[in-house]
PyMOL CGO cylinders between C-alpha atoms (Angstrom):
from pymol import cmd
from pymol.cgo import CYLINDER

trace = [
    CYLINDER, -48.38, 77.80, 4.58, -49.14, 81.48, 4.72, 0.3, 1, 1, 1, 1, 1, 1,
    CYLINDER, -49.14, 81.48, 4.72, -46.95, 82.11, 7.81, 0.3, 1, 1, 1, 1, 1, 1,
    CYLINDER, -46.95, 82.11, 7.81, -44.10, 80.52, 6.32, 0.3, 1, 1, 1, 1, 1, 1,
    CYLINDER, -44.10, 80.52, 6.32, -43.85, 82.47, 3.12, 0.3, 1, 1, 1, 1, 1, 1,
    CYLINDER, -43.85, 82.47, 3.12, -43.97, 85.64, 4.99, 0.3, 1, 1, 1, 1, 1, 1,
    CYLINDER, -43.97, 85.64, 4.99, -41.23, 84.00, 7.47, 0.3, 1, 1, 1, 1, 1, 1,
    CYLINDER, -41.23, 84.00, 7.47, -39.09, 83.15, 4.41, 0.3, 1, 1, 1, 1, 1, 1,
    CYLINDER, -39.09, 83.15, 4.41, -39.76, 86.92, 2.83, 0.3, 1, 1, 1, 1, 1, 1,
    CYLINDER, -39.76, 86.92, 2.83, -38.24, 88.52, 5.48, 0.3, 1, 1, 1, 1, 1, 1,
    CYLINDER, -38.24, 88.52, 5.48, -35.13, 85.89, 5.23, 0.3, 1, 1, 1, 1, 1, 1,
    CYLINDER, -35.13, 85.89, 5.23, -32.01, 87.31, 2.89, 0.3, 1, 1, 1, 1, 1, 1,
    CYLINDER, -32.01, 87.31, 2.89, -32.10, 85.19, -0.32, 0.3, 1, 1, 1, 1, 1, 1,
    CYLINDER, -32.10, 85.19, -0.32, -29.68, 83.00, -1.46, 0.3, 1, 1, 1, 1, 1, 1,
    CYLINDER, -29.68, 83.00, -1.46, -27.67, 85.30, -3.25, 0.3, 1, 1, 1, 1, 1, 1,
    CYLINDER, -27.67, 85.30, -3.25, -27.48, 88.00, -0.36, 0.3, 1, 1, 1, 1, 1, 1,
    CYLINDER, -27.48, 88.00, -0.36, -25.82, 84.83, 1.85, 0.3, 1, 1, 1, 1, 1, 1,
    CYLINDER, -25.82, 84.83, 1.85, -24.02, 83.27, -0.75, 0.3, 1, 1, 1, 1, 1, 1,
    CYLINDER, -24.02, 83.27, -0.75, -22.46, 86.66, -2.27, 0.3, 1, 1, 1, 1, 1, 1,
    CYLINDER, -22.46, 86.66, -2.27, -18.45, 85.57, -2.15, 0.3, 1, 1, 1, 1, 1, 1,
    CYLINDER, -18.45, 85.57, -2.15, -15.09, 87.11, -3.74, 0.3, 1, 1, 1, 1, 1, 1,
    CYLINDER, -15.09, 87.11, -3.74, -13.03, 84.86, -5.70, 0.3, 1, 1, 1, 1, 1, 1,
    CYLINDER, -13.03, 84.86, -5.70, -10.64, 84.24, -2.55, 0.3, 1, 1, 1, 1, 1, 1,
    CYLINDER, -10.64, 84.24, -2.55, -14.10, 83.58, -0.67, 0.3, 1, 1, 1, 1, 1, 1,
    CYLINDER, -14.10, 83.58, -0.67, -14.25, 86.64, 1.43, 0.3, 1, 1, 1, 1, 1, 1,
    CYLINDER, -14.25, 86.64, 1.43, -17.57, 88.32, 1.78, 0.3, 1, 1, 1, 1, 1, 1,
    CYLINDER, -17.57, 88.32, 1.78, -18.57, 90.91, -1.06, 0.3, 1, 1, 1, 1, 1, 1,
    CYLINDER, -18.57, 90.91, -1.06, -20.96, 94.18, -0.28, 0.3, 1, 1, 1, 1, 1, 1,
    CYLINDER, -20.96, 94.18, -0.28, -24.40, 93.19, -0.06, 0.3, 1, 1, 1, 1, 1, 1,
    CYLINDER, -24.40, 93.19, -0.06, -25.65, 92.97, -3.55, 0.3, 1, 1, 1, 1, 1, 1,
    CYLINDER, -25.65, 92.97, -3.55, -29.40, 94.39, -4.69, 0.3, 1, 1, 1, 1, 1, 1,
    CYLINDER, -29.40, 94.39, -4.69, -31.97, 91.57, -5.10, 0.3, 1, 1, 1, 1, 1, 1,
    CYLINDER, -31.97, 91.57, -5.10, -35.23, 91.41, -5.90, 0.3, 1, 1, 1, 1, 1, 1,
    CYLINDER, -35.23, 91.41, -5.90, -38.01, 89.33, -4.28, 0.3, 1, 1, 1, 1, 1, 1,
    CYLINDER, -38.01, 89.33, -4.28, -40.44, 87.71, -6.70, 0.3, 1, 1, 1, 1, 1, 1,
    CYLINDER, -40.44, 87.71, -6.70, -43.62, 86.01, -5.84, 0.3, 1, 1, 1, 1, 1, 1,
    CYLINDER, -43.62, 86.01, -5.84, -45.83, 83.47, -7.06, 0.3, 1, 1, 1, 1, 1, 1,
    CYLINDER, -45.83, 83.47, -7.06, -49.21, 81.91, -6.32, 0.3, 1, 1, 1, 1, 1, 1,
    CYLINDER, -49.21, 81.91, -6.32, -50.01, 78.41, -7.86, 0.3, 1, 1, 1, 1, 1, 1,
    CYLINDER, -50.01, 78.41, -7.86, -53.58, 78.01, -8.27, 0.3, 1, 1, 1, 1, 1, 1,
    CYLINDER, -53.58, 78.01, -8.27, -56.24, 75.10, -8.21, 0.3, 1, 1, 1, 1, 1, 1,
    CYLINDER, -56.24, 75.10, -8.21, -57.33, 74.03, -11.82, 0.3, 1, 1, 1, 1, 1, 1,
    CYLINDER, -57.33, 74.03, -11.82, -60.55, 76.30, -10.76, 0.3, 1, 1, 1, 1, 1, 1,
    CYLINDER, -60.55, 76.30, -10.76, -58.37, 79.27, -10.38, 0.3, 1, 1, 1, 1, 1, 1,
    CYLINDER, -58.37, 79.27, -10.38, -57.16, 81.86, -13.10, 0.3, 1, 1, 1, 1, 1, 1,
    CYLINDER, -57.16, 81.86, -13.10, -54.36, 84.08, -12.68, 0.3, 1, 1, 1, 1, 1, 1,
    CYLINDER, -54.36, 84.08, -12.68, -52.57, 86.22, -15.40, 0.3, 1, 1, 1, 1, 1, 1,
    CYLINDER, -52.57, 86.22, -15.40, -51.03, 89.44, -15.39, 0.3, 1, 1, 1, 1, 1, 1,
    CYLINDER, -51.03, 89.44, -15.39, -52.58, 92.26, -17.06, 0.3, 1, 1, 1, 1, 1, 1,
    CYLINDER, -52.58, 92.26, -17.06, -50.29, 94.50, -18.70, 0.3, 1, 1, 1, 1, 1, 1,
    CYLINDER, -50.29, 94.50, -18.70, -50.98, 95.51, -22.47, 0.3, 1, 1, 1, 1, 1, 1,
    CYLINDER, -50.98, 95.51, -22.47, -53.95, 95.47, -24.94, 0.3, 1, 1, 1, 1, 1, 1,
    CYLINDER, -53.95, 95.47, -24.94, -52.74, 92.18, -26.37, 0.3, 1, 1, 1, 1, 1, 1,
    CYLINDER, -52.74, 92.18, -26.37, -53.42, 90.26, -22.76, 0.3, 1, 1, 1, 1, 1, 1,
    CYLINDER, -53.42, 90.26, -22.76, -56.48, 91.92, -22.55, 0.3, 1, 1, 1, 1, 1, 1,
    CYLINDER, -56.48, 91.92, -22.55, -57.29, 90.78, -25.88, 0.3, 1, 1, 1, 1, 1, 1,
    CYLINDER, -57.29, 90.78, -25.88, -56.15, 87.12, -25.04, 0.3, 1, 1, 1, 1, 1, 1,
    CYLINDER, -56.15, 87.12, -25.04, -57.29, 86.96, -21.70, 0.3, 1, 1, 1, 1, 1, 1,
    CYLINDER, -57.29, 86.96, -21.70, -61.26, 87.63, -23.04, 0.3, 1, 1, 1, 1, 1, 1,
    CYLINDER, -61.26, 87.63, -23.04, -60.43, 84.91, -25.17, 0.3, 1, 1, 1, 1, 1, 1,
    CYLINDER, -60.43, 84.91, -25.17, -59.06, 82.45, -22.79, 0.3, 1, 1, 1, 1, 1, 1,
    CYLINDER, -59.06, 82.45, -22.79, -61.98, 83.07, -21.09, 0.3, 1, 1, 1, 1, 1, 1,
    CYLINDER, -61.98, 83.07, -21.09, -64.53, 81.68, -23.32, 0.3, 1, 1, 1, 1, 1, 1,
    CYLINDER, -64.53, 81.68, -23.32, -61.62, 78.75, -24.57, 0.3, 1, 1, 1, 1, 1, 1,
    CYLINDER, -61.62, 78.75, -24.57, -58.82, 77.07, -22.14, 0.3, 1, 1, 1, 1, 1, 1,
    CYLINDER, -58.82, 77.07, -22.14, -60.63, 78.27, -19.33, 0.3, 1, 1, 1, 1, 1, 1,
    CYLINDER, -60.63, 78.27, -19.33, -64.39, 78.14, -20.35, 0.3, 1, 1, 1, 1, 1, 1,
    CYLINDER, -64.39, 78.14, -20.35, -65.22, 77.11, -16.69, 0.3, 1, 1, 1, 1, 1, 1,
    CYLINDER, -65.22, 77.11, -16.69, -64.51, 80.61, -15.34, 0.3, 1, 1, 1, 1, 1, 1,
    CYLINDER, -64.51, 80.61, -15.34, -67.50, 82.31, -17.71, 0.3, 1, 1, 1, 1, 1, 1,
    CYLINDER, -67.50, 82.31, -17.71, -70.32, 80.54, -15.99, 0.3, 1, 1, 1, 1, 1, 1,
    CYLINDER, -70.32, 80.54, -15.99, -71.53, 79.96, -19.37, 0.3, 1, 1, 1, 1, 1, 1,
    CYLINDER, -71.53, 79.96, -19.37, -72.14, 76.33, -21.39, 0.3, 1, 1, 1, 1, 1, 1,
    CYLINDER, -72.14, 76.33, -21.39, -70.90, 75.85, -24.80, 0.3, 1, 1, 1, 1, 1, 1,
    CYLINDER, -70.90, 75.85, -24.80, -73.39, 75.79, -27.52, 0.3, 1, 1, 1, 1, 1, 1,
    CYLINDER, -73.39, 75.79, -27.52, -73.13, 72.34, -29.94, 0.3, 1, 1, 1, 1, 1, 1,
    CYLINDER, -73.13, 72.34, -29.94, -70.87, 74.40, -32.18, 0.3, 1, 1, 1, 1, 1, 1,
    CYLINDER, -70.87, 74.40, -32.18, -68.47, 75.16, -29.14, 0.3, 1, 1, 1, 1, 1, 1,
    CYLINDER, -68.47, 75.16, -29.14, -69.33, 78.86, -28.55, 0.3, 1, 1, 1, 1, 1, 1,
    CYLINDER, -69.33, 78.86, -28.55, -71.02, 80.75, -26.27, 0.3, 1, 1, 1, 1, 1, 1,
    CYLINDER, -71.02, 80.75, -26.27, -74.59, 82.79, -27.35, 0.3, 1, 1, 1, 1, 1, 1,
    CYLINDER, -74.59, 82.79, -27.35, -76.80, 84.30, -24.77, 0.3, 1, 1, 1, 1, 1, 1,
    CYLINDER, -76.80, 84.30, -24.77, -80.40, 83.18, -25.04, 0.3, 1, 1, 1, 1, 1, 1,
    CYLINDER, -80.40, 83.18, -25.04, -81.14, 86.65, -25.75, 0.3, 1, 1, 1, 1, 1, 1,
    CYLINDER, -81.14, 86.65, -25.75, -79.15, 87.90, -28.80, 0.3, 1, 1, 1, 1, 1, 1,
    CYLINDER, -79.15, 87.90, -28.80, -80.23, 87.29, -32.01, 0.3, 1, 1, 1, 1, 1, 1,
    CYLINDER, -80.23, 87.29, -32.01, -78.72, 86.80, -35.14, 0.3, 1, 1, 1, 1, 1, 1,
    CYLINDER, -78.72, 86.80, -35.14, -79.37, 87.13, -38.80, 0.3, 1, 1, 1, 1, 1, 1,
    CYLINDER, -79.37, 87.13, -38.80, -79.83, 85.66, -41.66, 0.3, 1, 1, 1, 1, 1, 1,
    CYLINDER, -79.83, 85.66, -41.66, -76.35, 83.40, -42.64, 0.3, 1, 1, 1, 1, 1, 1,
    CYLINDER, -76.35, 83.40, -42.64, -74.33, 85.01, -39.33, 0.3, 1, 1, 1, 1, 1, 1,
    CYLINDER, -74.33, 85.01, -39.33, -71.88, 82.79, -38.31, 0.3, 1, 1, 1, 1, 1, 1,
    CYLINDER, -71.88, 82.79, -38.31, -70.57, 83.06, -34.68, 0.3, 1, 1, 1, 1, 1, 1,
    CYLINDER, -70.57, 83.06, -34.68, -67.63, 80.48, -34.87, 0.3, 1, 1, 1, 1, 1, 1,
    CYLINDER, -67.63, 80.48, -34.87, -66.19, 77.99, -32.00, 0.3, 1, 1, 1, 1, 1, 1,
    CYLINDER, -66.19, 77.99, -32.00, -64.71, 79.83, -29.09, 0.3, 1, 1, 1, 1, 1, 1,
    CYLINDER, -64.71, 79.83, -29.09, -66.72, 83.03, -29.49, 0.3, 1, 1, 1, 1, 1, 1,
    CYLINDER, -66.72, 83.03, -29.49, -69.21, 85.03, -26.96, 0.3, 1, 1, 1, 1, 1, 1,
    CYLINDER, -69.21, 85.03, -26.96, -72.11, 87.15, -27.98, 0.3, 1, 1, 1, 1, 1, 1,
    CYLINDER, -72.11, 87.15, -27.98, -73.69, 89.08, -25.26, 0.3, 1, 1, 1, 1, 1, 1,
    CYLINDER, -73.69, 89.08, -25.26, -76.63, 89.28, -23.80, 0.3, 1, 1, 1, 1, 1, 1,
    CYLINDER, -76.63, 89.28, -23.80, -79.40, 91.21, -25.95, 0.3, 1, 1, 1, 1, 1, 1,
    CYLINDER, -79.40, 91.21, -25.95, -77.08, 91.70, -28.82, 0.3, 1, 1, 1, 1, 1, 1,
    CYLINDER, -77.08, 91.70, -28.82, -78.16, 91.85, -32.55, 0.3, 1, 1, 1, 1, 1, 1,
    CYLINDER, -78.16, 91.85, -32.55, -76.35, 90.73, -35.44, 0.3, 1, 1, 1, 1, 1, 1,
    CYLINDER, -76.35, 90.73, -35.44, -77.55, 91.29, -38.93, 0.3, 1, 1, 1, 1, 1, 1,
    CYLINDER, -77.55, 91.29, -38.93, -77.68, 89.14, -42.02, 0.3, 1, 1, 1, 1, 1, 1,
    CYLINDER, -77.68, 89.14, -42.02, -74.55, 87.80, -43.58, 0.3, 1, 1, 1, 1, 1, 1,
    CYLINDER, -74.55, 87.80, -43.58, -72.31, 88.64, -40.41, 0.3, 1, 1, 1, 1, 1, 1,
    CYLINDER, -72.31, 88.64, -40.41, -69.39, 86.42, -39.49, 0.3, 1, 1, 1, 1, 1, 1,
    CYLINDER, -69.39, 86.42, -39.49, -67.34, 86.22, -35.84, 0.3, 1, 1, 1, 1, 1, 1,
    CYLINDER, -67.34, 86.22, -35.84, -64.53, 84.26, -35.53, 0.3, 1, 1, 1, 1, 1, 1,
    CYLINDER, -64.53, 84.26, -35.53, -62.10, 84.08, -32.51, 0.3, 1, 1, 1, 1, 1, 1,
    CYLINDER, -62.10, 84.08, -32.51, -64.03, 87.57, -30.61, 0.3, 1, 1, 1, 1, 1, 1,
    CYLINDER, -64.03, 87.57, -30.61, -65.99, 88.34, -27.98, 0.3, 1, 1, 1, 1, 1, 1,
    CYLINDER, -65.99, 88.34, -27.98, -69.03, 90.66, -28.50, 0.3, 1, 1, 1, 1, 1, 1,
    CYLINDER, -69.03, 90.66, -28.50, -70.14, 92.53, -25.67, 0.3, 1, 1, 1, 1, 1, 1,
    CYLINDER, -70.14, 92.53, -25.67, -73.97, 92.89, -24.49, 0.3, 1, 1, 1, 1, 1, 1,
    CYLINDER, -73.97, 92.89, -24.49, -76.13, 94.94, -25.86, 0.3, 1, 1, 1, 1, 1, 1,
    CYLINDER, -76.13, 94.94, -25.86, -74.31, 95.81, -29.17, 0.3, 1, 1, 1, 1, 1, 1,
    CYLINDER, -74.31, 95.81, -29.17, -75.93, 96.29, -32.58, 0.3, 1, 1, 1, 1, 1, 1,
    CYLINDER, -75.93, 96.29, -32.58, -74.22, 95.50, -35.49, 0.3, 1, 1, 1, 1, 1, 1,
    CYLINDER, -74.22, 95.50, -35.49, -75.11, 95.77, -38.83, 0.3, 1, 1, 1, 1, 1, 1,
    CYLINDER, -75.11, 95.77, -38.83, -75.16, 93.56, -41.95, 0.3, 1, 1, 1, 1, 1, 1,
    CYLINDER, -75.16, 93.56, -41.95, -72.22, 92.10, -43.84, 0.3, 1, 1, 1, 1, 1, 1,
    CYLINDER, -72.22, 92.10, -43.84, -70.09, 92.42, -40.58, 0.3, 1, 1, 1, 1, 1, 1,
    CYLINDER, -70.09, 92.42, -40.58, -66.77, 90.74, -39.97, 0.3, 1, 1, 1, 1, 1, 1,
    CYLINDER, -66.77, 90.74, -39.97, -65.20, 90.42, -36.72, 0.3, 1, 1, 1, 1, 1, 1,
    CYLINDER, -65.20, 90.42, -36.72, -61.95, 88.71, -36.26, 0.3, 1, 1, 1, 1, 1, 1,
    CYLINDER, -61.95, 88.71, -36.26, -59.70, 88.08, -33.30, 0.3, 1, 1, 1, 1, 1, 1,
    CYLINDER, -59.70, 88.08, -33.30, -61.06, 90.96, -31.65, 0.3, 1, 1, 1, 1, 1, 1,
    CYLINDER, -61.06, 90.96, -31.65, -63.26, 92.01, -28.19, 0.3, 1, 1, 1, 1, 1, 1,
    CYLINDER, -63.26, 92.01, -28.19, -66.33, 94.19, -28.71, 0.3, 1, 1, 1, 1, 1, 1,
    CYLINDER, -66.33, 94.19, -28.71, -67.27, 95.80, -25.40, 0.3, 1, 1, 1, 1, 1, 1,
    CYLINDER, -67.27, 95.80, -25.40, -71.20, 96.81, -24.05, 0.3, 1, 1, 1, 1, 1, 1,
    CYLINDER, -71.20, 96.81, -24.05, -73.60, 99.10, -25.98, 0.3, 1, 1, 1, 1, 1, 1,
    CYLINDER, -73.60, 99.10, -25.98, -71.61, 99.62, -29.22, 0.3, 1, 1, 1, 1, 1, 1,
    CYLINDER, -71.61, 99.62, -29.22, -73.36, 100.12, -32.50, 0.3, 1, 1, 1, 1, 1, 1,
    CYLINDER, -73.36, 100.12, -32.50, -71.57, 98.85, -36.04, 0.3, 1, 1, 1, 1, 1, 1,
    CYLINDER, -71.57, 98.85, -36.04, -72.37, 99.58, -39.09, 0.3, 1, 1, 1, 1, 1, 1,
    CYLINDER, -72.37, 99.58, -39.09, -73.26, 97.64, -42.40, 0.3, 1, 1, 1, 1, 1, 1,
    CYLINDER, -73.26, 97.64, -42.40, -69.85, 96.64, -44.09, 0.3, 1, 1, 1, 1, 1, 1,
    CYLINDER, -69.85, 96.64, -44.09, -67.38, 96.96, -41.35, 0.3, 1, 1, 1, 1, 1, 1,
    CYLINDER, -67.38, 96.96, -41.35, -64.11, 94.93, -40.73, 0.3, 1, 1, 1, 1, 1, 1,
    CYLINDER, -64.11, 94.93, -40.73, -62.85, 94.74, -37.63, 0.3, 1, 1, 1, 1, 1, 1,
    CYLINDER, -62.85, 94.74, -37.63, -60.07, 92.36, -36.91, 0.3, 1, 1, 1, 1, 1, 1,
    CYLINDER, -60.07, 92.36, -36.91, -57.46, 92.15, -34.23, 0.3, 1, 1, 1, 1, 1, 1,
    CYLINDER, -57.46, 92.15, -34.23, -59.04, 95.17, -32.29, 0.3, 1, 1, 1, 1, 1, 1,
    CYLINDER, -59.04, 95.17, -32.29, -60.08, 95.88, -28.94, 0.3, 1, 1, 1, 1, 1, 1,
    CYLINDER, -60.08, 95.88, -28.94, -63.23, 98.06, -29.00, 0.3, 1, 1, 1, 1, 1, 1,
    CYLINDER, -63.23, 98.06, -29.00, -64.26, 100.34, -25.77, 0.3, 1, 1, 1, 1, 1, 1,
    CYLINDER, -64.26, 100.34, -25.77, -68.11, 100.82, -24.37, 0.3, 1, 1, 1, 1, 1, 1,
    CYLINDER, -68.11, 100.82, -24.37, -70.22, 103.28, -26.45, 0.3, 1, 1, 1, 1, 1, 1,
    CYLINDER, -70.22, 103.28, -26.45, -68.36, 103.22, -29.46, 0.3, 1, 1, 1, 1, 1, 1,
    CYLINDER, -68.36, 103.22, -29.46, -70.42, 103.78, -32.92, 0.3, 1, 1, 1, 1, 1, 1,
    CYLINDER, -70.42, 103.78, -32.92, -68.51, 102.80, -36.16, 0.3, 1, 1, 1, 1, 1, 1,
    CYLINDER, -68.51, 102.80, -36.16, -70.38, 103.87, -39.20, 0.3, 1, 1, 1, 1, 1, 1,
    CYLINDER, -70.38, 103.87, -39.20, -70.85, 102.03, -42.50, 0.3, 1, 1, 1, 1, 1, 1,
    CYLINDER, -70.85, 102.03, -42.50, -67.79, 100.04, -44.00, 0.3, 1, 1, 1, 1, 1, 1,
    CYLINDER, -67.79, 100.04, -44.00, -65.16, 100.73, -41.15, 0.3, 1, 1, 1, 1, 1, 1,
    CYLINDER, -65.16, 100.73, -41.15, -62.33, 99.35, -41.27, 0.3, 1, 1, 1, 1, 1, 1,
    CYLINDER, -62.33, 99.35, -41.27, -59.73, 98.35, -38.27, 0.3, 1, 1, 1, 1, 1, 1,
    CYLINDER, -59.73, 98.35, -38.27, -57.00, 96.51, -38.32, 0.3, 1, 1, 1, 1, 1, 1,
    CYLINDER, -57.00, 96.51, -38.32, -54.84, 96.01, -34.83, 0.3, 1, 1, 1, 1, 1, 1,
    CYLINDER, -54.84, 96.01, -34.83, -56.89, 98.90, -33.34, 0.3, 1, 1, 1, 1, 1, 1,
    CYLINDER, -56.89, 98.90, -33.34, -57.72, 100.22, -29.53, 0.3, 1, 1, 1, 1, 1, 1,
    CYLINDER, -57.72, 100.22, -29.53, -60.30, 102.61, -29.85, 0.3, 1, 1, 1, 1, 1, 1,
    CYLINDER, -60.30, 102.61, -29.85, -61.29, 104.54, -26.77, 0.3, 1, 1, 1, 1, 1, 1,
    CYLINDER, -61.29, 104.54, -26.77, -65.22, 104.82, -24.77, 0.3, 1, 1, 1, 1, 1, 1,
    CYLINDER, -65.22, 104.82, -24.77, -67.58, 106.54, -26.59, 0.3, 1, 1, 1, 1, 1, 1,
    CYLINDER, -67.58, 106.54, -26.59, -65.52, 107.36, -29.89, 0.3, 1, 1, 1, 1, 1, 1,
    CYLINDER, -65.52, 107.36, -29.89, -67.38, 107.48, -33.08, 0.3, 1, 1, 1, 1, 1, 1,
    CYLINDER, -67.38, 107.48, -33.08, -65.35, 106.43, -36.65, 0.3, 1, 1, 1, 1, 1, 1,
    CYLINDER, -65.35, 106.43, -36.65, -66.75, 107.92, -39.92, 0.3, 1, 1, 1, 1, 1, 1,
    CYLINDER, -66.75, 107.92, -39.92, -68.08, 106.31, -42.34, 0.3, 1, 1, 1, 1, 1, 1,
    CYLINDER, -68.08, 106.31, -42.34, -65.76, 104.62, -44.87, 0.3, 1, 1, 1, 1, 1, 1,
    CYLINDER, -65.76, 104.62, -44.87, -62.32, 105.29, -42.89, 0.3, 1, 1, 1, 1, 1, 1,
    CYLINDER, -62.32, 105.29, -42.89, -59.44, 102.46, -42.35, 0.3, 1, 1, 1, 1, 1, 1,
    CYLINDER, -59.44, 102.46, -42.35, -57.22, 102.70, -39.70, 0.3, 1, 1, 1, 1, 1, 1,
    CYLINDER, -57.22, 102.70, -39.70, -54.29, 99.98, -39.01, 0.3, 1, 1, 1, 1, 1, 1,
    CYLINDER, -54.29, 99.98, -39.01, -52.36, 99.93, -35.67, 0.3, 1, 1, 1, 1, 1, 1,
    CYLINDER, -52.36, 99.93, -35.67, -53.96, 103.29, -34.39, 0.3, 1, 1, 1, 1, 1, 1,
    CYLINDER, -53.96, 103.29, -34.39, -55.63, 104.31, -30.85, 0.3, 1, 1, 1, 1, 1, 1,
    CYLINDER, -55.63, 104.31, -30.85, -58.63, 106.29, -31.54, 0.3, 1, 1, 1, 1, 1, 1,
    CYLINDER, -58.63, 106.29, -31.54, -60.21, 108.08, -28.99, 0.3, 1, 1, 1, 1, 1, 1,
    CYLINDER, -60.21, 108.08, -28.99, -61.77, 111.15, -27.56, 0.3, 1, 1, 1, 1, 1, 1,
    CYLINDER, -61.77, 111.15, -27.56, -59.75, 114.32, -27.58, 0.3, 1, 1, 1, 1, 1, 1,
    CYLINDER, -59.75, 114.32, -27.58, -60.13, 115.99, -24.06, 0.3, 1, 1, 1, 1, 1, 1,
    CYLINDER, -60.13, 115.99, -24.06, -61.52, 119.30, -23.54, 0.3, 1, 1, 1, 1, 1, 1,
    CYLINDER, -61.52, 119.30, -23.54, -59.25, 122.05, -22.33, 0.3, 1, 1, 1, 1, 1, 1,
]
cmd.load_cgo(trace, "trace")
């Protein structure tokens, strides 16, 4: 199968042979472009990467549609909690939703549609929507995060607010700020 693809790559495509004037004469050679595809096994995942919003989607395919990549079982209520996080008092981690390995939630906390990294610690009175929480980020009491993608290392003080945010490794957002539709991150040193 593999031979033959790369037999038929190195073939002009249809439109190179096929490229004819109105009276049927033979026109320049025209500029094509090759495309490829792979069609996988139902055990297979393949997606192309290109923007935030994948990324975003892609962590939560992962733990929905195609569950059986994670390695993971679903819980009763149709998430996904490592044995070793814990959660407060009234936190609800909804259906398709991961919480990492040796993360804490507080009291009062409620995930929906998100992914939450290992080793996080996040605060009371938390709510994280349609959003991915890397590794070894700390949140604090009061903070909304929805529709966000949140790098490693990242501390948000109390009552943060994001809406449609990146923000970058190891960033830390004051206390009480909102931001909607920024990218946050480090400033590099000169």
């Amino acid at each position: 199968m593999l031979s033959q693809l790369l037999t038929n790559a190195s073939t002009q495509s249809f439109h190179e042979l096929y490229a004819l004037g109105p009276d049927g004469s033979a026109l320049s050679p025209r500029k094509t472009h090759k495309c490829c595809v792979h069609i996988a096994s139902k055990s297979n995942y393949c997606v192309r990467l290109n923007s935030i919003q994948a990324f975003s989607d892609i962590n939560r395919d992962v733990i929905g549609d195609a569950s059986h990549l994670s390695g993971y079982s679903f819980s009763p209520q149709n998430n996904i909690i490592h044995p070793t996080a814990e959660l407060g008092s009234k936190t609800t981690v909804g259906p398709h939703c991961m919480l990492g390995e040796g993360s804490q939630m507080g009291d009062k906390c409620s995930v929906k549609k998100s992914v939450i990294g290992r080793h996080c610690r996040i605060g009371s009175n938390v709510k994280v929507v349609n959003s991915v929480i890397m590794d070894h980020i700390t949140i604090g009491d009061g903070c909304s995060i929805q529709g966000s993608v949140v790098c490693s290392n990242v501390q948000l003080q109390e009552r943060v607010v994001l809406r449609d945010c990146q923000v970058g490794a190891g960033y830390v957002v004051s206390s009480g700020s909102e931001h909607k539709g920024e990218s946050l991150a480090k400033k590099e040193k000169q």
